[in-house]
C-alpha positions as CSV (number, residue, x, y, z in Angstrom):
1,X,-1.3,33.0,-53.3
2,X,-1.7,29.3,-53.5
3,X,1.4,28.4,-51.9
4,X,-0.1,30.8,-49.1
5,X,-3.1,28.8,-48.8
6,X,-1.5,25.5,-49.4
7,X,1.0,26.5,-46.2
8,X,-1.6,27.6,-44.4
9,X,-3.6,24.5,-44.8
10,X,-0.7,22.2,-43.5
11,X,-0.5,24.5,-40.5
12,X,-3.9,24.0,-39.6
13,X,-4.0,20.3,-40.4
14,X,-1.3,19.8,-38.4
15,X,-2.7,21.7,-35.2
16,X,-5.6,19.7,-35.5
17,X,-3.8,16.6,-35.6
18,X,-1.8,17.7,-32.6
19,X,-4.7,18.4,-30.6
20,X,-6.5,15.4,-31.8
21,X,-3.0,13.2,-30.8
22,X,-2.8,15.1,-27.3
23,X,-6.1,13.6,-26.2
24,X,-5.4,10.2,-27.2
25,X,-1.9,9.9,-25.2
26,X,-2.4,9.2,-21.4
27,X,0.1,11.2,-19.2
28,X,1.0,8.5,-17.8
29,X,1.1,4.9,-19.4
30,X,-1.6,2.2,-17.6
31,X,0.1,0.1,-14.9
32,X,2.4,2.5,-13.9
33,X,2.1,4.4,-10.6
34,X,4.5,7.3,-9.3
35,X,4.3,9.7,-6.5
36,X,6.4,12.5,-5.2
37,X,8.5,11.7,-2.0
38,X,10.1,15.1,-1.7
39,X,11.0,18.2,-3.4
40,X,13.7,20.9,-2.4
41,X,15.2,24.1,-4.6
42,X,18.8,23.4,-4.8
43,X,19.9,26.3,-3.2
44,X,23.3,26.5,-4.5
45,X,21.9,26.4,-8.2
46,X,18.8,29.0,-8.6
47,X,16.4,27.8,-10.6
48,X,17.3,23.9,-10.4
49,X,15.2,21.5,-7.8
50,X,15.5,18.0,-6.6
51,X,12.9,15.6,-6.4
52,X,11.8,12.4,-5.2
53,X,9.8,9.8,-6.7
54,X,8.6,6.5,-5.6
55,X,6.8,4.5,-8.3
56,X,5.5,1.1,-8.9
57,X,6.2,-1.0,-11.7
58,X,4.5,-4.2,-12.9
59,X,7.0,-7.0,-14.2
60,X,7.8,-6.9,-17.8
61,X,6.9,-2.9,-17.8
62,X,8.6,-0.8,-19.9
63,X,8.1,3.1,-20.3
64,X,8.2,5.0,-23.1
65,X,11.1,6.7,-24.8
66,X,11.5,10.1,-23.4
67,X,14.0,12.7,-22.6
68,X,14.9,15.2,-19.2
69,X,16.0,18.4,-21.1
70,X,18.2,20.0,-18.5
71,X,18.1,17.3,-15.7
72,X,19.7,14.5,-14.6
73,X,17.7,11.0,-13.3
74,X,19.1,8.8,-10.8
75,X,17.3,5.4,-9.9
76,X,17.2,3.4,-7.1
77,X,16.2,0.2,-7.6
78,X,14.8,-1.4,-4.1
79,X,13.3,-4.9,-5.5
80,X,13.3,-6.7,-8.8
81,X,15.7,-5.3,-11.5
82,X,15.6,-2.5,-14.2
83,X,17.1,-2.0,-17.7
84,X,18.1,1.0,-19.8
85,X,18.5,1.0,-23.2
């Protein structure tokens, strides 16, 4: 029974904290602007879609780390330079 509760409690805890976090993170990190271009469905591969972004970075910017589950990114870089690592 107290293992129950104890469980329990972390659950809770941790949705709280989650919910708490979610606020505190902006969607989008200050000095960075992005807008779509274009969008298509790939036809050829249901479900998938292309899309273009053009976005504005300050020097010295850097994004955080993050991930495209199930997608590819390809960058065009049309002044200044940019760095992956």
């Amino acid at each position: 029974m107290k293992r129950t509760l104890f469980v329990g409690g972390l659950l809770c805890a941790g949705i709280l904290i989650g919910l708490i976090s979610s606020q505190l993170l902006p969607a989008q990190p200050a000095g960075y602007s992005t807008k779509i271009v274009y969008r298509t469905d790939l036809a050829n591969l249901p479900g998938q879609e292309a899309i273009f972004y053009a976005s504005d970075w300050p020097p010295g910017f850097r994004l955080p780390w993050h991930v495209h589950p199930e997608g590819h990114e390809f960058v065009y870089v049309m002044e200044g330079e940019q760095t992956f690592g």
